[in-house]
N, C-alpha and C positions, 0 to 999 in steps of 0.2 A: 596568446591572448590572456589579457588578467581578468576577472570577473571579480567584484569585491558587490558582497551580499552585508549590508547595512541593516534593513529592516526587512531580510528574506522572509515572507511569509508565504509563497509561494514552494508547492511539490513536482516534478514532469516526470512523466514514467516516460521511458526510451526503448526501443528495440533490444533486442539481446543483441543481434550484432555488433560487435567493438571492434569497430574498423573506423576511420582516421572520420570517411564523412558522417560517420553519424556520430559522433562526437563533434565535430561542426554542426552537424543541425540542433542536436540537444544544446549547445553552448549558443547559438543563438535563439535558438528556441526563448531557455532561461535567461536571456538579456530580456526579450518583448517582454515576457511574462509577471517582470517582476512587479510587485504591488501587493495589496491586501487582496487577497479573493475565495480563503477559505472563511469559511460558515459551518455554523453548528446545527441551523435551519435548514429545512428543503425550502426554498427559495421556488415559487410558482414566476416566477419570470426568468430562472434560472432552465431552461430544457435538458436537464441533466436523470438520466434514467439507467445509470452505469455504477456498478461499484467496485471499487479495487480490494481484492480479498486477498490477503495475506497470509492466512493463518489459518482458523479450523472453520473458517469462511470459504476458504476455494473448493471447486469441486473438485478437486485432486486431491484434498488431504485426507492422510491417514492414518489419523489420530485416533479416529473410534469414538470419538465423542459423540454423545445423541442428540446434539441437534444439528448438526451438519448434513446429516440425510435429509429434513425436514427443511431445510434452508435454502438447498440450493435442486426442491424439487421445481419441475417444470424449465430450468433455466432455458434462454434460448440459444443465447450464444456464450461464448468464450471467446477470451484472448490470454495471451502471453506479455507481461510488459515489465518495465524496470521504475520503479518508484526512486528519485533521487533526493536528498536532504532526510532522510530515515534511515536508522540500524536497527535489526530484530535479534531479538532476544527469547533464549526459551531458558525454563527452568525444570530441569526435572522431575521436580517434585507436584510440578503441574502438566499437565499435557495440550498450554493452548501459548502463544506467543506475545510479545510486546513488540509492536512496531513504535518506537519511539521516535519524532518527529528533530532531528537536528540542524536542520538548514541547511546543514552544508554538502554542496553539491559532491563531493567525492564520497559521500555514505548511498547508496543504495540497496532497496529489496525488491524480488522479484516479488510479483501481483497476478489474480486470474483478475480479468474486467470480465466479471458478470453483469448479465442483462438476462429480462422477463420478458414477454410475449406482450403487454399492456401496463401501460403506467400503472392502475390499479394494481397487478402484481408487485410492479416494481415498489412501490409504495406501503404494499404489506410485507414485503422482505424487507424493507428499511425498520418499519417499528418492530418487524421480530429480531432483526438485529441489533436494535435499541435496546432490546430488551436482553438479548444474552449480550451483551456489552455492557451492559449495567454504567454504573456515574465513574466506573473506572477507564474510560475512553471517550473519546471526543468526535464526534461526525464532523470530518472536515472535508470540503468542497476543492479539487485539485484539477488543475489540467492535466490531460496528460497526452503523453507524445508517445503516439504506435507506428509501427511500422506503415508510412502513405498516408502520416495527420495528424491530428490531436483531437483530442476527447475532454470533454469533464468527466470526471466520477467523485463519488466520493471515497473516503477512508476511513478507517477507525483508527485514530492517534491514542495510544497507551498515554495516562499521564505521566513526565517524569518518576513522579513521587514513588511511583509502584518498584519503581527499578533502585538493586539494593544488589548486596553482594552474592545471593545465589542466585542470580540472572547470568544466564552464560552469552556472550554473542554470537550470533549465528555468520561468520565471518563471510559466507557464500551470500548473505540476504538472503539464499532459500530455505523456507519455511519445512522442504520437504529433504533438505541436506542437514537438518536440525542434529544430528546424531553422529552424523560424519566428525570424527573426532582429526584435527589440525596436527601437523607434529612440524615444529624449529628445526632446522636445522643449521650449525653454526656451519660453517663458511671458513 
């Protein structure tokens, strides 16, 4: 099947399973999906009360940075998913990541979908993550595909600009294999 992405503005987060049918369902998934549908806005006719955290956003990481305990107190639920058209990036010299937005469907990172007990919550976890995201990422609105459906949530897009040559890629997508160093081997 060929999939040609023109004016990809759409993201689907996929199961971790990589077996033949759910790469069929994600590849027609990303056919339905295509169009404009992220947003920088929470959209009140949007029902989206989900956020894909990547980085020192999920309640698994373990970076040690101090707002991470604060951000993802009370959560209610969790999930496991795969963000696709994204590569993450961490740099040493910092200890938080770049999920940089690429389109193209063979780049993926893995994501927790965090959720709050009441939209109220959910709502003050978006402006406090407004705020430790600062004008250097972007709130964008994604579908995404879990294991039995799909979801909205949102995401925090790095903007390109940030990304420069001490940005390493995090080859796995995961945020928490960030250190796992790669080694070539020729053949």
């Amino acid at each position: 099947m060929t999939l040609t992405l023109i004016t990809f503005q759409h993201v689907s987060v996929i199961d971790t399973v990589n077996d033949r049918e759910s790469s069929q369902k994600s590849s027609t998934f990303i056919e339905k999906s295509l169009g404009k549908i992220m947003t920088t806005d929470i959209n009140e006719n949007i029902h989206c009360e989900l956020l894909a955290a990547y980085g020192t956003l999920r309640d698994d990481d373990d970076s040690d940075l101090p707002w991470t305990r604060d951000f993802i107190k009370n959560i209610e639920s969790v999930a496991t998913g795969k963000v696709l058209g994204f590569q993450l990036f961490f740099n040493p010299s910092f200890k938080y990541g770049l999920g940089i937005f690429t389109g193209d469907p063979n780049d993926a990172i893995v994501v927790r979908l965090l959720s709050w007990p009441s939209k109220e919550q959910f709502h003050q976890k978006i402006r406090l993550a407004d705020e430790i995201e600062g004008n250097d990422y972007e709130r964008k609105l994604v579908e995404v595909l879990v294991e039995g459906g799909s979801k909205s949530a949102y995401i925090y897009a790095a903007k390109p600009a940030l990304l420069n040559e001490s940005w390493e890629k995090i080859p796995s997508g995961d945020w928490l294999q960030r250190n796992i160093k790669y080694e070539t081997i020729q053949l």
